[in-house]
N, C-alpha and C positions, 0 to 999 in steps of 0.2 A: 507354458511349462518352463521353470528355472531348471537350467540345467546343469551339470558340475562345474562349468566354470562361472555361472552368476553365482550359485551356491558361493563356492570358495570366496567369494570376494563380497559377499556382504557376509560373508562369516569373517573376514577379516576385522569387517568396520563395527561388530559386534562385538570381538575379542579385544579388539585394540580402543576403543571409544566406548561411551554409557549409550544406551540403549533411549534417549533421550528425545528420539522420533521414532514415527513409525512408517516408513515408506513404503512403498506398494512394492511386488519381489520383480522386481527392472535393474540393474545396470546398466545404462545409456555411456555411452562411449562418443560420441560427436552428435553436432545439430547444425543445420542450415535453416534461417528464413523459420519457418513454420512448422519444419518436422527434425525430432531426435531418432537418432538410432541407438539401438543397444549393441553389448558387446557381440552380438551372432550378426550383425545387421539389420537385426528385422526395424521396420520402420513403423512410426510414432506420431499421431500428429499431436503435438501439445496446445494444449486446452488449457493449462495452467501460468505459461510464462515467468515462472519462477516469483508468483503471487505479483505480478504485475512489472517485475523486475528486467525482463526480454520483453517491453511493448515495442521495440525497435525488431522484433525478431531475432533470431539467434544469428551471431556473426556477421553484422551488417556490414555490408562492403564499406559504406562509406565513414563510419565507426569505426571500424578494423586500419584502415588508412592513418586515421587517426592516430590510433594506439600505437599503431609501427613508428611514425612521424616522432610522435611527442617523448615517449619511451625511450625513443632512442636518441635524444638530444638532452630532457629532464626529465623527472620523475618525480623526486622528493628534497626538497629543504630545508622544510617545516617553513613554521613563519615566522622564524628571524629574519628573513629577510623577504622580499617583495619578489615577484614574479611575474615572467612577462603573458600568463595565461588567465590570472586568476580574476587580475580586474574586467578584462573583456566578459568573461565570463558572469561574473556581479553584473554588471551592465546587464547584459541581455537578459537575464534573472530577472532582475529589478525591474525591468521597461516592460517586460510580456506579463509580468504578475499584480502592476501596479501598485507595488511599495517600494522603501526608500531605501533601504538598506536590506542587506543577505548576511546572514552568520553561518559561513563551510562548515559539514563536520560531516563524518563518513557512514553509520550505519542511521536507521530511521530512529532506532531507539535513542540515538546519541544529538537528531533533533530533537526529539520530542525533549529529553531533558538539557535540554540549550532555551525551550519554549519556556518551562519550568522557571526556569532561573531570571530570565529574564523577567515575565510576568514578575516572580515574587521582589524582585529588583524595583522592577517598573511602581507594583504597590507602595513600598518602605519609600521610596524617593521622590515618586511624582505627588503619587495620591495621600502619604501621611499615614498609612495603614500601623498598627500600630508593632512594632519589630517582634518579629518571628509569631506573627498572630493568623499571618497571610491565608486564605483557604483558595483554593482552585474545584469548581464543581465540575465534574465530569459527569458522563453516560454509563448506565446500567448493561450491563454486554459489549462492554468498550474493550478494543484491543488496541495498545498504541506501545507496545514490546515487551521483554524481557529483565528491563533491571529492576534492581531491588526497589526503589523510589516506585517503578510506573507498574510494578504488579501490586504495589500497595495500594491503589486503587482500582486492580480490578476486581471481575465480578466470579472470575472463574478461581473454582476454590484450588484445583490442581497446581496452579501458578504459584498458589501463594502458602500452600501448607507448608510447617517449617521451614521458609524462610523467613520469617520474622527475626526481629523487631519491625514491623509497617511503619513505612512514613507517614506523620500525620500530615495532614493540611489538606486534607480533600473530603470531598463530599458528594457522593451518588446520586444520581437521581436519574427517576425512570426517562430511558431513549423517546426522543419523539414528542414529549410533553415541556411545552413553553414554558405554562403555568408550573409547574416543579419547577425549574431553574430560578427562575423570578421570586417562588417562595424560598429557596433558600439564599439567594443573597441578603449578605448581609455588610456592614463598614467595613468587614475584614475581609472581602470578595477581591481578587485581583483579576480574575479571568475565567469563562466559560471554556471546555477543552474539548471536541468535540468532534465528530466522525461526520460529515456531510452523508454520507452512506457507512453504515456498520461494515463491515467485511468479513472478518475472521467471525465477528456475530450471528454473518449466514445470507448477506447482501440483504440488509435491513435498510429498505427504502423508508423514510421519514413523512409524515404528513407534509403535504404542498406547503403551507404558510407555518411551517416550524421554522427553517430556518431566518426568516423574513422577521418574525418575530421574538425570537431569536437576539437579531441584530438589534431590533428596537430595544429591547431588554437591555442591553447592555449597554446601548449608547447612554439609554437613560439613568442606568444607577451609574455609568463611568466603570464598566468594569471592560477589560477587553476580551474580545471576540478571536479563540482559535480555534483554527481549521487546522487539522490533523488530515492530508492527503496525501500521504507518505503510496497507498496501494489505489486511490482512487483519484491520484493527480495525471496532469500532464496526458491527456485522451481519454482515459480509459473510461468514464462516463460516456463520451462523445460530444463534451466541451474540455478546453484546457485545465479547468479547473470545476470539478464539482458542484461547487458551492457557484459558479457561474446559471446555474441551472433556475438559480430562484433569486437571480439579480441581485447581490447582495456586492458586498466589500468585508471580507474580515476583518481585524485586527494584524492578526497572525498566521502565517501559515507555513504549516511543515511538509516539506516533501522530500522523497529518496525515491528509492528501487530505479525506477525509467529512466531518474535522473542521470545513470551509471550507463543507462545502455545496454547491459545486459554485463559490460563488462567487468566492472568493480561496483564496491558501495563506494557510494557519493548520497550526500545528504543536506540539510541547507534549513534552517528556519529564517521566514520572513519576516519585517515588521517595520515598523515607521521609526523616523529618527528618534521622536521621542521616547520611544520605548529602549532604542538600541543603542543611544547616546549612553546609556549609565554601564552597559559590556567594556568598562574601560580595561588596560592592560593589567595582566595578570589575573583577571576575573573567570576566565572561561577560554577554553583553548583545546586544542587538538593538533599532534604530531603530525596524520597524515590529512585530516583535514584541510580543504582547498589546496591540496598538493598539484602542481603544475599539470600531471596526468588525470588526474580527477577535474580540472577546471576545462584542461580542451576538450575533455571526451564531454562532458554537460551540457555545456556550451553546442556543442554539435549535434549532442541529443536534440536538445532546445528547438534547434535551428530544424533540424530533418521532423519535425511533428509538424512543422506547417511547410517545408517544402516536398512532402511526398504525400500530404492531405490525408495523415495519419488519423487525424481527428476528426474531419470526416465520416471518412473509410469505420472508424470506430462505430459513429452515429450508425449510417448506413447500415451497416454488418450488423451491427447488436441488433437495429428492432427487428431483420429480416429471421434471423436467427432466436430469437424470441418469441417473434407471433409462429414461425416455423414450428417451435416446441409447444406454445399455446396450441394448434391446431391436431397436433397429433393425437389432443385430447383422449389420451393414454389412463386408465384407472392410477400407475403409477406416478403419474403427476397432480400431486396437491394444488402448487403454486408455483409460479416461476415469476421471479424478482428480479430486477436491477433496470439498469439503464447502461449504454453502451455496450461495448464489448465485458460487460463484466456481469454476468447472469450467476443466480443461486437458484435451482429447481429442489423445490419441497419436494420429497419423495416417500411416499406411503410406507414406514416401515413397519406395516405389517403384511407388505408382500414382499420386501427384500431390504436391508439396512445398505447404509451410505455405502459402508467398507466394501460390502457384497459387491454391489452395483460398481465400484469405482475399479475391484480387481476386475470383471467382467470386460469395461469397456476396455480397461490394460489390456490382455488376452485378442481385442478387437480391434487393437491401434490406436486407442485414445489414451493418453493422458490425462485425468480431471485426478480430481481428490473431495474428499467428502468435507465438511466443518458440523458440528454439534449431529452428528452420525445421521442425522436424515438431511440433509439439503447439501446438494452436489454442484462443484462452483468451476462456472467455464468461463475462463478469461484467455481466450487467445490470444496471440500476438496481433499489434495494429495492423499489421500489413497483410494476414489473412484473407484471400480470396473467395468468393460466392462461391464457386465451384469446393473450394476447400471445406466451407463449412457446408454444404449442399453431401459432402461423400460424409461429413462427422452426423448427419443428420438422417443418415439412410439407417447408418449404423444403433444408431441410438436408438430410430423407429424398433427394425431387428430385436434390439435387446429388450426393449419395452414390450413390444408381443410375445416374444418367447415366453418370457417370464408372469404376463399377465393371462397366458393363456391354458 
């Protein structure tokens, strides 16, 4: 139940802000680790991680140290000048992800169009494409952000009604299917863009030998290969990198959210010298990009996903938790998707819709949120205990009988 003083203070962010989300009726007020509390206290175990953004959990001690350390010595420069955080930081980037170079930049949407420019760069200069002809094929259910440029290819119509003029240079095709990609390359192809797992789509797992062939596809016409794992990088599968799942190497690859720690955005696309040689000065840039507090805090993200066997712990947790929800073999469960700590449960809405179901579990102590109003997406924090998701799963049983019964 909201009470007058939740009321007052999401009537504030109503009054004062556009109504531009829609969030469940909670004000949370502080979080530790695994669980939020709202402003009464009552407690919360979040399911959602800020779409992958807290896979360190909330306020990590050793993150937090960080923040106090760096903060209070530097902060911001820009990059005029050089910094004693930011290379160390490249480095351990570069050497865990196996490419040659990193390009900082702070929100995912602010990689994803750093990916953009470069690709179209990479075309005009390496490969002879013929100037401003470039195309980029992406997925059909694709979500890779908000600006003007990267809602011009997507598939959801809300995104994109009056905001036009659309950026040309892209081309859809259906999620999952090799052959579509392969049919529409063509001379003027620079890069494939692509989701190793859909997310915001509904944790749309891909046939086994897509991405594998995939890779082929591309090597072969010379066009390059991006990974977009900005919500499914850095664990949250239950390898460091998704697309690791089906042995591959991309081109490209974009990551954020985890990257921050829970703390800030921090963001970064990846890619070989050949491609990132032609980002010469004045080409691409960002004020707080690789800012010295953004580089230690990364950096130490980086570094605590394999000192506290977060990826793992991912693996582990997500299939128990998983075949857990497979077994409760509930009428309200269609399907349940993903891999790792990042599950989507298909849910019958014709015995209750997404929204229903997610205010419910709010009310019950859980945190999730719904995406395309039937499939309900649990992404816990990496550091999540068996016991912890053993009480989210008493609860879920509870709510799935009451309401199937």
């Amino acid at each position: 139940m909201v009470d007058d003083i939740q009321k007052n203070l999401i009537k504030k962010e109503l009054i004062f802000g556009p109504d531009n989300y829609k969030p469940l009726p909670v004000v949370l007020s502080k979080a530790k680790g695994v669980w939020a509390w709202d402003v009464n206290d009552k407690k919360y175990l979040d399911m959602m991680s800020g779409y992958s953004a807290v896979s360190h959990g909330h306020a990590h001690p050793k993150l937090l140290k960080v923040f106090h350390e760096q903060s209070s010595k530097l902060s911001l420069t820009s990059r005029a000048f050089y910094t004693d955080t930011l290379g160390p930081y490249l480095e351990t980037i570069t050497k865990l992800s196996n490419f040659d170079m990193a390009l900082p930049m702070n929100s995912g949407a602010e990689a994803v169009e750093t990916s953009i420019k470069a690709s179209r760069r990479w075309a005009y200069r390496t490969k002879n494409v013929e100037s401003n002809k470039a195309e980029i094929i992406v997925a059909d259910g694709n979500f890779h952000g908000r600006t003007t440029t990267i809602i011009s290819f997507s598939s959801d119509s809300n995104s994109k009604d009056d905001f036009g003029p659309h950026t040309p240079g892209f081309v859809s095709v259906e999620y999952g299917s090799s052959e579509a990609i392969e049919k529409a390359i063509n001379k003027n192809t620079a890069a494939v863009l692509i989701e190793p797992i859909q997310g915001e789509g509904g944790i749309i797992v891909p046939p086994e030998n897509y991405l594998p062939k995939v890779r082929e596809i591309c090597t072969e016409h010379n066009v390059l290969m991006i990974m977009d794992e900005i919500q499914s990088g850095l664990g949250r599968t239950g390898k460091m990198f998704a697309f690791q799942h089906s042995n591959i190497q991309p081109d490209g690859l974009i990551l954020g959210k985890a990257l921050g720690g829970g703390f800030m955005p921090v963001s970064c696309f990846l890619s070989s010298k050949e491609v990132m040689h032609w980002m010469n000065p004045g080409s691409h840039g960002s004020t707080f990009g690789g800012n010295p507090l953004a580089a230690a805090i990364a950096k130490r993200s980086l570094e605590l996903l394999e000192e506290e066997n977060l990826i793992e712990n991912s693996r582990v947790m997500g299939d128990f938790f998983k075949e857990s929800l497979i077994n409760m073999n509930s009428p309200i469960i269609k399907e349940v998707r993903g891999k790792g700590l990042w599950l989507g449960v298909e849910i019958d809405p014709k015995l209750i819709s997404g929204k229903e179901l997610s205010e419910i579990f709010l009310k019950e102590g859980i945190l999730c949120k719904e995406t395309h109003e039937t499939t309900i997406r649990f992404a816990p924090p990496l550091v999540i205990k068996k016991e912890e998701i053993e009480w989210a799963l008493k609860i879920i049983k509870k709510v799935f009988i009451k309401i199937s019964s």
